[in-house]
N, CA, C and O atoms as a CHARMM CRD file, in Angstrom:
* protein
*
  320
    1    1 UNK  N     10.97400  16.75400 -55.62300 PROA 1      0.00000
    2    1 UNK  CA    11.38400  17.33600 -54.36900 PROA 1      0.00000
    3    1 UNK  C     10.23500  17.18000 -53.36200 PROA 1      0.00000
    4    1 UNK  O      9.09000  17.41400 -53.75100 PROA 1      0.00000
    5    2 UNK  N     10.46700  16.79400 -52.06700 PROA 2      0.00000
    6    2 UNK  CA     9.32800  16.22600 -51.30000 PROA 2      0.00000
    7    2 UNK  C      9.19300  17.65800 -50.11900 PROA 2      0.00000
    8    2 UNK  O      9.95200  18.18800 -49.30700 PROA 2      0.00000
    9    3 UNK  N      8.00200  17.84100 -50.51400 PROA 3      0.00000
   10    3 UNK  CA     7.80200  19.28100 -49.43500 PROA 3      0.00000
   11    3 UNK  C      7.34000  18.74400 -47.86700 PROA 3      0.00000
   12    3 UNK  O      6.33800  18.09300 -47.57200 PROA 3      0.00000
   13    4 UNK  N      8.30100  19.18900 -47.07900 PROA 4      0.00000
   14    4 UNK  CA     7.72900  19.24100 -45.61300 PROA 4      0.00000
   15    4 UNK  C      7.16100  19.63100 -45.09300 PROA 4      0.00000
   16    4 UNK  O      7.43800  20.75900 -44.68600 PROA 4      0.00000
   17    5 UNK  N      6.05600  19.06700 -44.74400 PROA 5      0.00000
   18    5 UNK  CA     4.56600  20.08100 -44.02700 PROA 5      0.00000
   19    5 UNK  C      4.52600  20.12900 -42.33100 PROA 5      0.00000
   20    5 UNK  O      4.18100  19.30700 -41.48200 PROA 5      0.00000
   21    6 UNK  N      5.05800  21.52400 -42.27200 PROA 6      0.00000
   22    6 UNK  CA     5.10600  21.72000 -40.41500 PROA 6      0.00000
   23    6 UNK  C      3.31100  21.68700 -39.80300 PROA 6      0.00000
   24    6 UNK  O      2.30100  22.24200 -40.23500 PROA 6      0.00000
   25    7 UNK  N      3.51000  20.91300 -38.81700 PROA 7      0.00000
   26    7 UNK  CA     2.29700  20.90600 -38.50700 PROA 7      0.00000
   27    7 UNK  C      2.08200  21.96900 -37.79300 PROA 7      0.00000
   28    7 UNK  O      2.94900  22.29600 -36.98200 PROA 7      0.00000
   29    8 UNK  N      0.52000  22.99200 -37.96500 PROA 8      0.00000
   30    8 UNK  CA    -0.01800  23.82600 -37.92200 PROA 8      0.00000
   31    8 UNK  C     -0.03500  23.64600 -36.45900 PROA 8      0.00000
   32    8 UNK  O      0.36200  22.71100 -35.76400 PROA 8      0.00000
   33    9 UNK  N     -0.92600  25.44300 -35.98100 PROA 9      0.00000
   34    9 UNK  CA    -1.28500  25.11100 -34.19900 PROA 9      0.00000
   35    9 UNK  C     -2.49400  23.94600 -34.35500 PROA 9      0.00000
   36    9 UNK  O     -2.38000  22.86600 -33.77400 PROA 9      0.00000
   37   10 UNK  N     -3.70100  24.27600 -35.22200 PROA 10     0.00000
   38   10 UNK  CA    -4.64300  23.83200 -34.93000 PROA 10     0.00000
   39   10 UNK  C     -4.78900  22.12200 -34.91700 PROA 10     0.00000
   40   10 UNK  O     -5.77000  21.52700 -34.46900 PROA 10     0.00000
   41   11 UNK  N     -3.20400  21.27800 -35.69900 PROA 11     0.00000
   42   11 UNK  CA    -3.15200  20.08600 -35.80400 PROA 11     0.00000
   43   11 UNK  C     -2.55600  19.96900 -34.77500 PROA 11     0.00000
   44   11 UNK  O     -2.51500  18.80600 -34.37200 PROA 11     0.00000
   45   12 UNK  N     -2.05000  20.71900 -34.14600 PROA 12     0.00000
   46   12 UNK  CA    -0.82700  20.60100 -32.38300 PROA 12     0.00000
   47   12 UNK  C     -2.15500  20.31800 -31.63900 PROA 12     0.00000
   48   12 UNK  O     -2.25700  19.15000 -31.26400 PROA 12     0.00000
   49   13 UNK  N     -3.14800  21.09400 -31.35700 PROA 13     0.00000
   50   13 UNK  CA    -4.04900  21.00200 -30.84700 PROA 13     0.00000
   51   13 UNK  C     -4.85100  19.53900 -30.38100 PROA 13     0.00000
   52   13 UNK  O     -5.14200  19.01500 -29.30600 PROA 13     0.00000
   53   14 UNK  N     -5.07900  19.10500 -32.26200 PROA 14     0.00000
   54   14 UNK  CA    -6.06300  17.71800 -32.41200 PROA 14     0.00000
   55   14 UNK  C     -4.66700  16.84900 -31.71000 PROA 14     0.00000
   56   14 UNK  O     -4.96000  16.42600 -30.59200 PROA 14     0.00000
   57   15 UNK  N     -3.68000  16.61000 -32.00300 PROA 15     0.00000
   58   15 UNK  CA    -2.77900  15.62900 -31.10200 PROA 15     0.00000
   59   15 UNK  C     -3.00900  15.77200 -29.77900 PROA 15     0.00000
   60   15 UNK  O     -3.26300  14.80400 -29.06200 PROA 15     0.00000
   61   16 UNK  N     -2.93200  17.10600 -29.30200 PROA 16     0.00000
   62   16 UNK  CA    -3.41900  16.61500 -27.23700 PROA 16     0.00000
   63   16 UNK  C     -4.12500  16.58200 -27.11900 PROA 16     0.00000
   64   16 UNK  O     -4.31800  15.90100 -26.11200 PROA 16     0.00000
   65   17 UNK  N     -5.54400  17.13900 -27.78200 PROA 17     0.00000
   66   17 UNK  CA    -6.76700  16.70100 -27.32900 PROA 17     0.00000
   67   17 UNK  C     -6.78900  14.65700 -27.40200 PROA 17     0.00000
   68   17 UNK  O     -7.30700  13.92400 -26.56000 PROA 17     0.00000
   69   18 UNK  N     -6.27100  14.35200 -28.30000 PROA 18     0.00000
   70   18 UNK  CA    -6.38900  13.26500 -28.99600 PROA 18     0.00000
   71   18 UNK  C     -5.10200  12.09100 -27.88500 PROA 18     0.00000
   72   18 UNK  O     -5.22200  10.86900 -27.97500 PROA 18     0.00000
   73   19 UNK  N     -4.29900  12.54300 -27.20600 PROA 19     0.00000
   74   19 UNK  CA    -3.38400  12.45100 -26.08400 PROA 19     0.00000
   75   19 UNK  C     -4.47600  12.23900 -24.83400 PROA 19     0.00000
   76   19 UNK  O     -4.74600  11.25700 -24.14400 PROA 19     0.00000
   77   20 UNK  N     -4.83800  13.22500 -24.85300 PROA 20     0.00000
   78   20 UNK  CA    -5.77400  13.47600 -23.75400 PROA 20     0.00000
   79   20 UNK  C     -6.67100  12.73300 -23.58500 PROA 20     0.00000
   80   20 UNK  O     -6.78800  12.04000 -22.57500 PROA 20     0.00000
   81   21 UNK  N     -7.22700  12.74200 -24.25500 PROA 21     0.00000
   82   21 UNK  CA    -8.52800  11.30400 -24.87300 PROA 21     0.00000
   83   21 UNK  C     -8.32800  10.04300 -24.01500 PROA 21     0.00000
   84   21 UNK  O     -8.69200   9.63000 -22.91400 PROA 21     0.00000
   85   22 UNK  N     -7.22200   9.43300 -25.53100 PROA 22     0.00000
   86   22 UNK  CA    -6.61300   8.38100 -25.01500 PROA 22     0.00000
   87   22 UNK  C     -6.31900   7.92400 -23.20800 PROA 22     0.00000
   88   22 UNK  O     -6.50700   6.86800 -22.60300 PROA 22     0.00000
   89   23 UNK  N     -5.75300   9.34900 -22.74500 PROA 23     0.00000
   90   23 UNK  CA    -5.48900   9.17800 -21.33100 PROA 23     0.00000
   91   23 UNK  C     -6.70500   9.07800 -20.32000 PROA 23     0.00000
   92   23 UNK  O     -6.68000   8.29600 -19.36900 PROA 23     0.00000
   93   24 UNK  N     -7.61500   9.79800 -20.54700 PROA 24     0.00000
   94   24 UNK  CA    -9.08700   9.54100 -19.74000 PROA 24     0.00000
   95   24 UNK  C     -9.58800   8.01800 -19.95400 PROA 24     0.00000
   96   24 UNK  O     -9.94800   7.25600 -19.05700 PROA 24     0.00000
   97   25 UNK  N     -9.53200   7.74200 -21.34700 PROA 25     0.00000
   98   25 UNK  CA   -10.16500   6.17100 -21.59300 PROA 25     0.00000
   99   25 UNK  C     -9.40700   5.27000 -20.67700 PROA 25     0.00000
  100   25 UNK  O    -10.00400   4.39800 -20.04600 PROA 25     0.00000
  101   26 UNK  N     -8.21600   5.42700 -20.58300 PROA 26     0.00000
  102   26 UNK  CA    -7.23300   4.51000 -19.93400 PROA 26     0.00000
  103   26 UNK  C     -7.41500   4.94900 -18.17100 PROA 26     0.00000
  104   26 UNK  O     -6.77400   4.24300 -17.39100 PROA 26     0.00000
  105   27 UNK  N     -7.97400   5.69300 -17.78300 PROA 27     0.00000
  106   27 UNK  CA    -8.26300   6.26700 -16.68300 PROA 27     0.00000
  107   27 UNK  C     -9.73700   5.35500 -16.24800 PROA 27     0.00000
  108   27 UNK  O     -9.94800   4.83400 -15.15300 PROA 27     0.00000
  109   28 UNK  N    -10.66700   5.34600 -17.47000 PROA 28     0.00000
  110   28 UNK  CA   -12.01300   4.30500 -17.40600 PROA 28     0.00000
  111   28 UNK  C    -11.68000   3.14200 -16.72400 PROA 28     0.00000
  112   28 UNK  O    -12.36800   2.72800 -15.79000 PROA 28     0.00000
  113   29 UNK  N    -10.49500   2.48300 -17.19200 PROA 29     0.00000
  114   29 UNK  CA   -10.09300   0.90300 -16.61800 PROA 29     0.00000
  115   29 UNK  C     -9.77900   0.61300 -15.11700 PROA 29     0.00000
  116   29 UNK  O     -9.81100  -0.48400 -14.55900 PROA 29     0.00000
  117   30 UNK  N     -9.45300   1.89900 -14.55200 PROA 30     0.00000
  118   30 UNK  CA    -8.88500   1.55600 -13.48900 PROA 30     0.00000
  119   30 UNK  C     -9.98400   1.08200 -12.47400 PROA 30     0.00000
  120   30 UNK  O    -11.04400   1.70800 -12.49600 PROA 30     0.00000
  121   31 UNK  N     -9.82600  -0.11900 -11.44900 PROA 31     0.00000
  122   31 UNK  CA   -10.97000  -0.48300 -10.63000 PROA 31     0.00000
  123   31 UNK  C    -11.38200   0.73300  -9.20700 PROA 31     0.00000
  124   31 UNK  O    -10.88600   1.31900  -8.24500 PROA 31     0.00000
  125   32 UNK  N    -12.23200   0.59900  -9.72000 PROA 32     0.00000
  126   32 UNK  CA   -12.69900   2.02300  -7.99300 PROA 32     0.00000
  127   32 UNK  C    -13.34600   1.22300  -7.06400 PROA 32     0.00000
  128   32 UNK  O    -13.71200   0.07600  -7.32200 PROA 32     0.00000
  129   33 UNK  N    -13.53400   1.87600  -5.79100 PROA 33     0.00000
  130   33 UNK  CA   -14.13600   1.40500  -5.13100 PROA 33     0.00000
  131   33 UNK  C    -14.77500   2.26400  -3.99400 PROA 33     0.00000
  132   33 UNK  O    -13.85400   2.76300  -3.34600 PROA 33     0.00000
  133   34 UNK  N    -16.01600   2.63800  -3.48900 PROA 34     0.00000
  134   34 UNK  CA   -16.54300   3.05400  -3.12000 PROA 34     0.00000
  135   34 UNK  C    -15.75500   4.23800  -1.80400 PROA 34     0.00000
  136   34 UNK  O    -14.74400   3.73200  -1.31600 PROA 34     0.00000
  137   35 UNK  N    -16.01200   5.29000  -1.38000 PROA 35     0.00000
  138   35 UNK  CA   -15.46700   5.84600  -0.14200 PROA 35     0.00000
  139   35 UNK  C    -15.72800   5.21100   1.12500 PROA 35     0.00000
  140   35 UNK  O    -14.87700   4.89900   1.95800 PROA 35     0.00000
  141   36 UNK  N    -16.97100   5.04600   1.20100 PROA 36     0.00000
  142   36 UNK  CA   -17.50100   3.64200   2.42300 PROA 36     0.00000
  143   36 UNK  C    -16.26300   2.71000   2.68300 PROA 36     0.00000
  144   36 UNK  O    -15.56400   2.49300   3.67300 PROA 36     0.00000
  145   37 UNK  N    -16.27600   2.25200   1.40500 PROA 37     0.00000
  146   37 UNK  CA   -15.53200   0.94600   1.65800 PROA 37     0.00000
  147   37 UNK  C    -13.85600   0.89400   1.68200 PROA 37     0.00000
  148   37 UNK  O    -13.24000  -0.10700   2.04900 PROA 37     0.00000
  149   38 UNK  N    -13.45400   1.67300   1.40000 PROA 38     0.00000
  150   38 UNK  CA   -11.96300   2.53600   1.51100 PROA 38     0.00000
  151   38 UNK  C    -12.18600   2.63900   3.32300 PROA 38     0.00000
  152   38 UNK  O    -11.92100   1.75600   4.13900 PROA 38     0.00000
  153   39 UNK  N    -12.71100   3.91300   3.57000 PROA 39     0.00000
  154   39 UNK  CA   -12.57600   3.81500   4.71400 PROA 39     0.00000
  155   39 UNK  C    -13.03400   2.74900   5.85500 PROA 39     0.00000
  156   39 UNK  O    -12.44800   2.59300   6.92700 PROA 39     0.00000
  157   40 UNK  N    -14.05400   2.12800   5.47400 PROA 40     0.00000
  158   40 UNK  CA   -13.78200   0.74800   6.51200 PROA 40     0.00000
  159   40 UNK  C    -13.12600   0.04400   6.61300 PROA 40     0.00000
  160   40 UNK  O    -13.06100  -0.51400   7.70900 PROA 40     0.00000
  161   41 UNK  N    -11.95400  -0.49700   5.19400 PROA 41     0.00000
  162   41 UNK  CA   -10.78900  -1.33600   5.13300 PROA 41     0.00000
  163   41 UNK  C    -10.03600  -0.54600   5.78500 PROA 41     0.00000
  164   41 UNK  O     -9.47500  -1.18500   6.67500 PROA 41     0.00000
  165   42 UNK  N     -9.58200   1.12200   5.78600 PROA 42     0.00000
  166   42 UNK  CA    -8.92000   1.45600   6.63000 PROA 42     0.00000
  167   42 UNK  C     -9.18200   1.51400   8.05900 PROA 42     0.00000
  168   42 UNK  O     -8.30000   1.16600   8.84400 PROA 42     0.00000
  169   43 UNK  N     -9.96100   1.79400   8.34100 PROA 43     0.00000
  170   43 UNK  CA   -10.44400   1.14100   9.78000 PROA 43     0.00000
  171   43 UNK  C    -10.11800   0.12500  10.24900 PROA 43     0.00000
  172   43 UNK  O     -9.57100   0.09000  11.35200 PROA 43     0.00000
  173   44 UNK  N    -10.32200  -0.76100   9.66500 PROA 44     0.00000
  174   44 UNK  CA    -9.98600  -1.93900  10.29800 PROA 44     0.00000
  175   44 UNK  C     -8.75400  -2.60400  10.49500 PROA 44     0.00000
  176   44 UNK  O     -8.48000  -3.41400  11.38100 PROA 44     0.00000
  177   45 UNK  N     -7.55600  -1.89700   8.96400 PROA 45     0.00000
  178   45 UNK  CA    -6.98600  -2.54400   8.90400 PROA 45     0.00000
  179   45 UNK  C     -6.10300  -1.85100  10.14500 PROA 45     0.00000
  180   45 UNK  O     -5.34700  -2.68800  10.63900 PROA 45     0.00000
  181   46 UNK  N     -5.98200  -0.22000  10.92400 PROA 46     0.00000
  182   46 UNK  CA    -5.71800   0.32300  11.59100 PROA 46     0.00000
  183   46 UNK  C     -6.09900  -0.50300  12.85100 PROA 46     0.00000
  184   46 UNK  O     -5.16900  -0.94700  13.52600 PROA 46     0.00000
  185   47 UNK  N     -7.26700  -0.72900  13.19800 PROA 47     0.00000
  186   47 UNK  CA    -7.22700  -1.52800  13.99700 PROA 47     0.00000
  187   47 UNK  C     -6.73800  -3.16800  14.98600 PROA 47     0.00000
  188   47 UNK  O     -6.84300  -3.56300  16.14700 PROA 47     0.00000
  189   48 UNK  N     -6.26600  -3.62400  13.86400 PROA 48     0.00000
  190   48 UNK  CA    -5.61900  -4.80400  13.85300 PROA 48     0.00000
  191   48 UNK  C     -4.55900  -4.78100  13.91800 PROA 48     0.00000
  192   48 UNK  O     -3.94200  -5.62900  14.56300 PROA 48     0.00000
  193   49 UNK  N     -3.89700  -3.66700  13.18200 PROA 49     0.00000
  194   49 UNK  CA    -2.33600  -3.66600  12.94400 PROA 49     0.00000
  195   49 UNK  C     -1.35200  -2.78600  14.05900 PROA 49     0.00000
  196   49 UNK  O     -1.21700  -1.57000  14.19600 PROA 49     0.00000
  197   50 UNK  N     -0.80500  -3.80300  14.70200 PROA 50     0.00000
  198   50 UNK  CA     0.23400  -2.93800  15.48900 PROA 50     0.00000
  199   50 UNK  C      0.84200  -2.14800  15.13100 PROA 50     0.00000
  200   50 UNK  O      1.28800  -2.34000  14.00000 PROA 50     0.00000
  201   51 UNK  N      1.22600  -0.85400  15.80300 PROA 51     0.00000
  202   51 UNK  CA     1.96200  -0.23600  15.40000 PROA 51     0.00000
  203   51 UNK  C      3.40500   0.24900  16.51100 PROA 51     0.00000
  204   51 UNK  O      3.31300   1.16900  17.32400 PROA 51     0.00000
  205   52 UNK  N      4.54200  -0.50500  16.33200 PROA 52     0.00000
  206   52 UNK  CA     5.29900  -0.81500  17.03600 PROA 52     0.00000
  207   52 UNK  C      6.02700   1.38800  17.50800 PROA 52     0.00000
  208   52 UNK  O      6.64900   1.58500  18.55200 PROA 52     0.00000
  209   53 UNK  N      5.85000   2.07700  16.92900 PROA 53     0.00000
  210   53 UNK  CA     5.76700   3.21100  17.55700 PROA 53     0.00000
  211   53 UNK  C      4.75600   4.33800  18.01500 PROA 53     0.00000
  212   53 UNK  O      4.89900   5.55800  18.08600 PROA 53     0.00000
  213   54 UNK  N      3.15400   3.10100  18.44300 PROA 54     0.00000
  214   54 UNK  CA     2.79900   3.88500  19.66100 PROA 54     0.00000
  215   54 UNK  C      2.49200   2.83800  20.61000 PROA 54     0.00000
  216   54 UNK  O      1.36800   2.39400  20.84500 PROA 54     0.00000
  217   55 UNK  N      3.75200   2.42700  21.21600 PROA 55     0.00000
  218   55 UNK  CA     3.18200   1.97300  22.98200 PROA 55     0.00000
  219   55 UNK  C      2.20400   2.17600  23.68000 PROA 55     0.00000
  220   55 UNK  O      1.33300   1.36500  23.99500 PROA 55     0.00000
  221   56 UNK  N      2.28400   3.11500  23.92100 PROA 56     0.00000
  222   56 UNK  CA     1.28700   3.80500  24.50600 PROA 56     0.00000
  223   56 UNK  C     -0.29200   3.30700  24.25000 PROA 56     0.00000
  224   56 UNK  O     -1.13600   3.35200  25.14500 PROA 56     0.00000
  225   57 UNK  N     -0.53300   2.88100  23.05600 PROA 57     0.00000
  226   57 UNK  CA    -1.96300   2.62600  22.64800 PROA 57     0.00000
  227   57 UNK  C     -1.83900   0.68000  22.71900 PROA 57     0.00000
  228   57 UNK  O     -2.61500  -0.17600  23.14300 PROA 57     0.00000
  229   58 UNK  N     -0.70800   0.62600  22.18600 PROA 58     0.00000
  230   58 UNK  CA    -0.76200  -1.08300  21.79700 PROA 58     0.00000
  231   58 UNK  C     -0.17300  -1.49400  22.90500 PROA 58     0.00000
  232   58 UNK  O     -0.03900  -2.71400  22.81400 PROA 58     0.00000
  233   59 UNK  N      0.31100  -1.03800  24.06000 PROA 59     0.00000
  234   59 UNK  CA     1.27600  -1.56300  24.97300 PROA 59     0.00000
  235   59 UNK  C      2.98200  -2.08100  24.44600 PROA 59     0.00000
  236   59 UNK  O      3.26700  -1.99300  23.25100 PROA 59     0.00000
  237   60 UNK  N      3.71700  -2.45300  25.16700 PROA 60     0.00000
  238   60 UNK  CA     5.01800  -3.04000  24.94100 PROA 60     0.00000
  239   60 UNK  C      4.61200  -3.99000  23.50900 PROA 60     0.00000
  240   60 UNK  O      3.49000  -4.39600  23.20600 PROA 60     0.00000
  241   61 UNK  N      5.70100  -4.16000  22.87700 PROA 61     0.00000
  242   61 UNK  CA     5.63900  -4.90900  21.54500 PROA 61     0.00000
  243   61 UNK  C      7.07100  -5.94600  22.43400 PROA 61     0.00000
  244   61 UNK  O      7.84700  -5.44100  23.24500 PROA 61     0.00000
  245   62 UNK  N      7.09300  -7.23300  22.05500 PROA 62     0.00000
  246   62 UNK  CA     8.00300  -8.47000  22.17700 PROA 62     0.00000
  247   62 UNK  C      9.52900  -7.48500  20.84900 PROA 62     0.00000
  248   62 UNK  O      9.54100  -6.97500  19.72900 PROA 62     0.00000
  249   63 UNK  N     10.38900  -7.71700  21.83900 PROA 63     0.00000
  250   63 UNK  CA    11.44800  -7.39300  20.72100 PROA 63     0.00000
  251   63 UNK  C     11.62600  -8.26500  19.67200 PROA 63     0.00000
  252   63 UNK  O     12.26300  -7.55300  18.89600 PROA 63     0.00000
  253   64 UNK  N     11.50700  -9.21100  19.18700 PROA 64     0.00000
  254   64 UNK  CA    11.02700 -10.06500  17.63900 PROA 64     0.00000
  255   64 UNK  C     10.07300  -9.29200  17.17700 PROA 64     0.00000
  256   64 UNK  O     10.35700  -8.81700  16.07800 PROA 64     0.00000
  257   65 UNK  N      9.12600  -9.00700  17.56400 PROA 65     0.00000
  258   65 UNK  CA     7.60000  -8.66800  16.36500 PROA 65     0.00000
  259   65 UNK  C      8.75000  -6.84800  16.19500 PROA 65     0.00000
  260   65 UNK  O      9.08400  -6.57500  15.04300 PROA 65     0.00000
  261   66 UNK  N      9.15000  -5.97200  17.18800 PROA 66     0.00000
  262   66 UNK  CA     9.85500  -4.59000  16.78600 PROA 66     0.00000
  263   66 UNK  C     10.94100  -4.81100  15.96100 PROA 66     0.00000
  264   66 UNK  O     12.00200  -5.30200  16.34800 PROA 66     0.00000
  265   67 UNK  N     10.60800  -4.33000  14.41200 PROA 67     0.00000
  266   67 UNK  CA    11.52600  -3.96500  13.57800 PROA 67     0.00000
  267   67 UNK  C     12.46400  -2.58200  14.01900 PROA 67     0.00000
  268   67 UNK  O     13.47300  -2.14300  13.46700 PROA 67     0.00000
  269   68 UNK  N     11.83200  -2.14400  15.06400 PROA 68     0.00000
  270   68 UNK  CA    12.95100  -0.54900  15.44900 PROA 68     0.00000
  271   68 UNK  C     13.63500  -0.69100  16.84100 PROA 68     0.00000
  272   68 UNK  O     14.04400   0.22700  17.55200 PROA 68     0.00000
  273   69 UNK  N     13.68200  -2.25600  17.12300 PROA 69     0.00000
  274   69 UNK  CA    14.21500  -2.93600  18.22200 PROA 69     0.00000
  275   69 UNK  C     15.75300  -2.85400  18.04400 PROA 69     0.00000
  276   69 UNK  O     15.93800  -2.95400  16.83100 PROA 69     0.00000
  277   70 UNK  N     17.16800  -2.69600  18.79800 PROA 70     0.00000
  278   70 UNK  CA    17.87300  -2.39600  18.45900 PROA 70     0.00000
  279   70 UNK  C     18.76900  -4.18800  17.85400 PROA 70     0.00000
  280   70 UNK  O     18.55000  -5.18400  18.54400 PROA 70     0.00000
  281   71 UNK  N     19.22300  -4.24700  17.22600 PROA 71     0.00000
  282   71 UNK  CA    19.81500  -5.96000  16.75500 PROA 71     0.00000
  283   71 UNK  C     21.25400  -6.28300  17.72500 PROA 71     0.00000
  284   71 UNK  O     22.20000  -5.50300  17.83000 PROA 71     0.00000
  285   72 UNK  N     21.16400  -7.35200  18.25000 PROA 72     0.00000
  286   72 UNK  CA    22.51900  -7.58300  18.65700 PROA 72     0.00000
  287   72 UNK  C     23.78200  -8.20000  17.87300 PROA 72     0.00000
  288   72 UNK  O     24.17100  -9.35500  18.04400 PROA 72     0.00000
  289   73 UNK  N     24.35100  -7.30700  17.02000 PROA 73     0.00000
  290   73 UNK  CA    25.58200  -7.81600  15.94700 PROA 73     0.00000
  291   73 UNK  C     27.06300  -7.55200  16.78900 PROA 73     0.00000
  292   73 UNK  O     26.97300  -6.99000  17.88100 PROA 73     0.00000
  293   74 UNK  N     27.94200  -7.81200  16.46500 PROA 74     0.00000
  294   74 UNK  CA    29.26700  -8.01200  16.94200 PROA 74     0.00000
  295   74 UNK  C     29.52700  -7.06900  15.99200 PROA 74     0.00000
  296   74 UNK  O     30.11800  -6.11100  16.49000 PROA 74     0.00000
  297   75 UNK  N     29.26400  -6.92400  14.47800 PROA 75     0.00000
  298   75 UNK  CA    30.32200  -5.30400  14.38000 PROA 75     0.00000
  299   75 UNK  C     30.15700  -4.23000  14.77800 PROA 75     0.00000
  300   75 UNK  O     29.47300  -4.03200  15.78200 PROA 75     0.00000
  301   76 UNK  N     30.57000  -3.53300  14.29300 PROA 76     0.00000
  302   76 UNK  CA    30.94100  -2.16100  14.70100 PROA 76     0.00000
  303   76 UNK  C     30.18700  -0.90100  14.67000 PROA 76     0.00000
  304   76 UNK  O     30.12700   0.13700  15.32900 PROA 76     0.00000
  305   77 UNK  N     29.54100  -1.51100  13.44900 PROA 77     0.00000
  306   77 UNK  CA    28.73700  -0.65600  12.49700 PROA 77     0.00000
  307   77 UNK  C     27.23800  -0.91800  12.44300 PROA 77     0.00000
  308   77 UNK  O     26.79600  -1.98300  12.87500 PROA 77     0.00000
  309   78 UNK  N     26.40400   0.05600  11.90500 PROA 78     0.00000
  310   78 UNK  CA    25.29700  -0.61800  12.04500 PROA 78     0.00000
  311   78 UNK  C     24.65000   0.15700  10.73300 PROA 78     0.00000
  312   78 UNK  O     24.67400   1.35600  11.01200 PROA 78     0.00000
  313   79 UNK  N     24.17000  -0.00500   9.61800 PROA 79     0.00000
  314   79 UNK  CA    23.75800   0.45000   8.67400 PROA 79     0.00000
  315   79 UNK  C     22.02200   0.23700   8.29700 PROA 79     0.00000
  316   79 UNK  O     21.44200  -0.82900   8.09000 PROA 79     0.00000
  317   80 UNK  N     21.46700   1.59300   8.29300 PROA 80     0.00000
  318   80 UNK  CA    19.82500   1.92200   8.29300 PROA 80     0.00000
  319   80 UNK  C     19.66300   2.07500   6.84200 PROA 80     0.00000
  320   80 UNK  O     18.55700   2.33600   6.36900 PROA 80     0.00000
């Protein structure tokens, strides 16, 4: 007869610590990169990049480059 052994708290335990583990190591891999350098790519990339809802800063946008330009279709409908 094969006895079933419920696992204890203290073996519940070694599994998430041991979960947990695993998950920080896999957290090691990920590439970082400095705060400096985060925010100067955002800088810049803010700077370069139009942003077709503020006029005001970028001036008029060409209706081709505005994706929130209205389209001229013949139906009826218009689906966002």
């Amino acid at each position: 007869m094969a006895v079933r052994k419920t696992p204890n708290v203290s073996e519940a335990k070694l599994a998430r610590l041991l979960e947990y583990n695993k998950n920080l190591k896999e957290q090691l891999d990920i590439p970082r990169i400095t705060i400096s350098e985060a925010s100067t790519s955002l800088i810049s990339y803010c700077k370069e990049t139009k942003d077709p809802m503020l006029p005001s800063i970028w001036g008029p946008i060409d209706k081709k480059d505005d994706p929130f330009a209205p389209t001229n279709s013949s139906g009826c409908c218009v689906v966002m």
